[in-house]
Rosetta silent file (secondary structure, phi, psi, omega in degrees, C-alpha in Angstrom):
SEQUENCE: XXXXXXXXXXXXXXXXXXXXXXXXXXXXXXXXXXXXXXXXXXXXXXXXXXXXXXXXXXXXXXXXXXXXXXXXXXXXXXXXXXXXXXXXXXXXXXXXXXX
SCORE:     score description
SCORE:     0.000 S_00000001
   1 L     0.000  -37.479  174.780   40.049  -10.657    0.569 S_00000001
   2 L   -94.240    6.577  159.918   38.907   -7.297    1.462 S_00000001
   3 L   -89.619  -18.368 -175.008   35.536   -7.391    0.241 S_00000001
   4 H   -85.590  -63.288 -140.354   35.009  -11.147    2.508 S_00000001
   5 H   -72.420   -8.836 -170.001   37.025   -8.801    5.661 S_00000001
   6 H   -93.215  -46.528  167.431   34.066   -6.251    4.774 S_00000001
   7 H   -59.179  -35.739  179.692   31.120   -8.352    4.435 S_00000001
   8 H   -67.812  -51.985 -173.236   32.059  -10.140    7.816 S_00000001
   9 H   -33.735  -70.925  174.404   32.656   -7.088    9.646 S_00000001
  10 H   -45.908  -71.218 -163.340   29.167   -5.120    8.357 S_00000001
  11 L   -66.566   -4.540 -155.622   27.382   -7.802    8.949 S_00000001
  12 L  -108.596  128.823 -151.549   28.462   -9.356   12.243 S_00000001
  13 L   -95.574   14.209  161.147   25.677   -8.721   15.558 S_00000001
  14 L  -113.083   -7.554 -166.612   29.058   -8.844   17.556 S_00000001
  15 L  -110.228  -25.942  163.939   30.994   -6.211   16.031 S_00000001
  16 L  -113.802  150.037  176.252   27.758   -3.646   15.584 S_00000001
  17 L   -59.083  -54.892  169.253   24.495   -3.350   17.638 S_00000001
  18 L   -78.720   55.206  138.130   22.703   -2.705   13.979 S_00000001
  19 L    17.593  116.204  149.123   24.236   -4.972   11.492 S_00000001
  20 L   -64.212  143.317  173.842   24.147   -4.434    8.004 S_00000001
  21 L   -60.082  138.041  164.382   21.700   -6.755    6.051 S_00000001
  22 H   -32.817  -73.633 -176.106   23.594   -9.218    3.653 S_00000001
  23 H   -30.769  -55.851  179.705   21.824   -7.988    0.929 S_00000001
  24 H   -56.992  -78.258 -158.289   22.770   -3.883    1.904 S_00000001
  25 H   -51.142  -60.435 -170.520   26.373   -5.420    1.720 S_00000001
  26 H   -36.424  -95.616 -171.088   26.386   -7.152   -1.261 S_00000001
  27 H    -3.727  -73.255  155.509   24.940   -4.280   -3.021 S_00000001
  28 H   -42.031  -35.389  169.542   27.549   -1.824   -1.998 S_00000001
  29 H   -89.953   -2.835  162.659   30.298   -3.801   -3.376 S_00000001
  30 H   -71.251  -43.680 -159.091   28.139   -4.550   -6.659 S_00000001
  31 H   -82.503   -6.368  178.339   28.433   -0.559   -6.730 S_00000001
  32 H   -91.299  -63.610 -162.558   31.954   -0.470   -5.907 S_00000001
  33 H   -69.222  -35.621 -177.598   32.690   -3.087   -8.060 S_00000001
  34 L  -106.839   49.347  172.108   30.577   -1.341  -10.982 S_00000001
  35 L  -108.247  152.941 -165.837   32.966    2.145  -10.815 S_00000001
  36 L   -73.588  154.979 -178.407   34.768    2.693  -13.478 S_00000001
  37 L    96.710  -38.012  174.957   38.472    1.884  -12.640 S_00000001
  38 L   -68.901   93.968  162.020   37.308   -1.222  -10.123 S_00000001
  39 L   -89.897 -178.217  172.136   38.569   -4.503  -10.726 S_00000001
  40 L  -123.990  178.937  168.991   39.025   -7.846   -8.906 S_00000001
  41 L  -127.111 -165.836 -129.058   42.719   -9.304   -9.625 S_00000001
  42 L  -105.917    1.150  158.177   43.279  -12.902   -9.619 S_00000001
  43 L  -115.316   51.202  163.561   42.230  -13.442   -6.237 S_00000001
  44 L  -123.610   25.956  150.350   38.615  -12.100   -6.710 S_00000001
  45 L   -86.557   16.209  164.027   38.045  -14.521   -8.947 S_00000001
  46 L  -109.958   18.837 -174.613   35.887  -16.334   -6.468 S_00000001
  47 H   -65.465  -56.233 -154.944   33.816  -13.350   -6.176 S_00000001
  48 H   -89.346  -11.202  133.502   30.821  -14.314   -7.955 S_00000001
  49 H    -3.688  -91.558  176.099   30.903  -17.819   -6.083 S_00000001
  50 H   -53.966  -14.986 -173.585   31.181  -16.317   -2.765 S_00000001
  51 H   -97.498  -39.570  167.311   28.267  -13.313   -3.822 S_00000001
  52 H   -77.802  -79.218 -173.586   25.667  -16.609   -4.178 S_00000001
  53 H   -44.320  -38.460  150.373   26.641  -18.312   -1.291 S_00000001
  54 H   -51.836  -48.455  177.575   26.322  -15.467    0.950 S_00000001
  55 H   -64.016  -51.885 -154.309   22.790  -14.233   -0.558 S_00000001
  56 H   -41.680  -58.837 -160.936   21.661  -17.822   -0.823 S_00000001
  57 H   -95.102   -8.106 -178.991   22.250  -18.882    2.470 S_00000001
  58 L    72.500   45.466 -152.959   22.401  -15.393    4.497 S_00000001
  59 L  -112.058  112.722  164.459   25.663  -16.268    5.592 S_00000001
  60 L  -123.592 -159.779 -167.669   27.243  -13.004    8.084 S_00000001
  61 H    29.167 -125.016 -161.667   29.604  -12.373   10.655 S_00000001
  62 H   -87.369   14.166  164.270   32.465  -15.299   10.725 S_00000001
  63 H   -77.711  -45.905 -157.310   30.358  -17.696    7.985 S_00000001
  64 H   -41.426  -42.569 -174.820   31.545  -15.342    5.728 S_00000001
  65 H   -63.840  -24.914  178.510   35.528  -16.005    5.869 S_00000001
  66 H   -54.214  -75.002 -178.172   33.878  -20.046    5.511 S_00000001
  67 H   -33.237  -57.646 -170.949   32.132  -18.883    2.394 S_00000001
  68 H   -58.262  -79.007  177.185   35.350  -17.243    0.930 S_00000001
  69 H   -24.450  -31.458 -161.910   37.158  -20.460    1.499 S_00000001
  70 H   -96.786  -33.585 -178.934   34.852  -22.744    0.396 S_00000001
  71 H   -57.225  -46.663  175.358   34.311  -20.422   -2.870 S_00000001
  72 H  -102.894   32.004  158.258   37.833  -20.193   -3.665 S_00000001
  73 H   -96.669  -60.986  168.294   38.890  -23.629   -3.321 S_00000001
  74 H   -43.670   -4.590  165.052   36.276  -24.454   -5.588 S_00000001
  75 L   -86.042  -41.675 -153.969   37.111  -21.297   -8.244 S_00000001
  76 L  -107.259   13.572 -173.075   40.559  -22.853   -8.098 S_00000001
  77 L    68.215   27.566  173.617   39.223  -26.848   -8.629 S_00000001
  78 L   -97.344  153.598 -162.285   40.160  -27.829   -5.344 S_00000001
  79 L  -107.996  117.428  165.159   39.717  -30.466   -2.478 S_00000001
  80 E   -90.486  163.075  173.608   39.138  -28.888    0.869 S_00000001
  81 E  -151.916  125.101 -158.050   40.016  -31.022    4.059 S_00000001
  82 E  -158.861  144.213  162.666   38.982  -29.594    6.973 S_00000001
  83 L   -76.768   -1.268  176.501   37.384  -30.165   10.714 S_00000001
  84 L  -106.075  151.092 -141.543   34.764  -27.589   10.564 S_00000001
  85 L  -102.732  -22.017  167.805   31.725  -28.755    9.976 S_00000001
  86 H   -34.685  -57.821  178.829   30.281  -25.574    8.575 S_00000001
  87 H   -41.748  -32.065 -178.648   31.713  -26.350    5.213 S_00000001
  88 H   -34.529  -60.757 -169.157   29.253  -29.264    5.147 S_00000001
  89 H   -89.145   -2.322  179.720   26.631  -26.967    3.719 S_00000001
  90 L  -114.670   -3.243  149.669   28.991  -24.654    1.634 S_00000001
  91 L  -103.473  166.045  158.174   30.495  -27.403   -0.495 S_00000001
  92 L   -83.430  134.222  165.744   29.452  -30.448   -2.580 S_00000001
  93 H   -37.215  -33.214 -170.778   30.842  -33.510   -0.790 S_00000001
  94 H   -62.234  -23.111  179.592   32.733  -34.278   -3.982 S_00000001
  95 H   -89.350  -23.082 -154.368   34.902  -30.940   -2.860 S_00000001
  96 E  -143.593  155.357  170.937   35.206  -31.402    0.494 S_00000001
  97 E  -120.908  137.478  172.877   36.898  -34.185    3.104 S_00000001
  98 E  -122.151  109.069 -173.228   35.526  -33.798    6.397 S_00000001
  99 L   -86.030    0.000    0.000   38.372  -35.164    9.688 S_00000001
């Protein structure tokens, strides 16, 4: 949860003039992530999920918290059902209900 509250933040052209690039995030929390001592617990197992779908798609600011969502219902085998439409492109249909 606090690497998705980090990646939106850095990234988001509403919260900084200069944005970090997806990529520059990602990176830092691969480097974070590779310190000795650094772990994810059992809800970062949607980590490496959510670390494609952001690079894939270049997904910042408020896709990101989407991304998280969509990663760890799908990490956890799960049906999302949901009115945003966003999801469209961050799930397989088979995963997702769309109201």
């Amino acid at each position: 949860m606090v690497m998705t509250a980090f990646l939106r933040l850095v990234t988001n052209p509403r919260v900084f003039a200069q944005p970090d690039t997806v990529a520059d995030a990602i990176d830092f929390l691969d480097i974070i992530l590779e310190t000795p001592g650094a772990e994810l617990g059992f809800c970062g197992q949607e980590w490496p999920q959510l670390r494609d779908r952001v690079l894939t798609l270049g997904l910042t600011g408020n896709l990101v918290t989407d991304a998280w969502i969509a990663a760890a219902a799908q990490s956890l085998s799960e049906h999302l059902v949901t009115f945003d439409r966003d999801f469209l492109r961050l799930l397989p249909a088979a995963d997702l209900t769309l109201l």
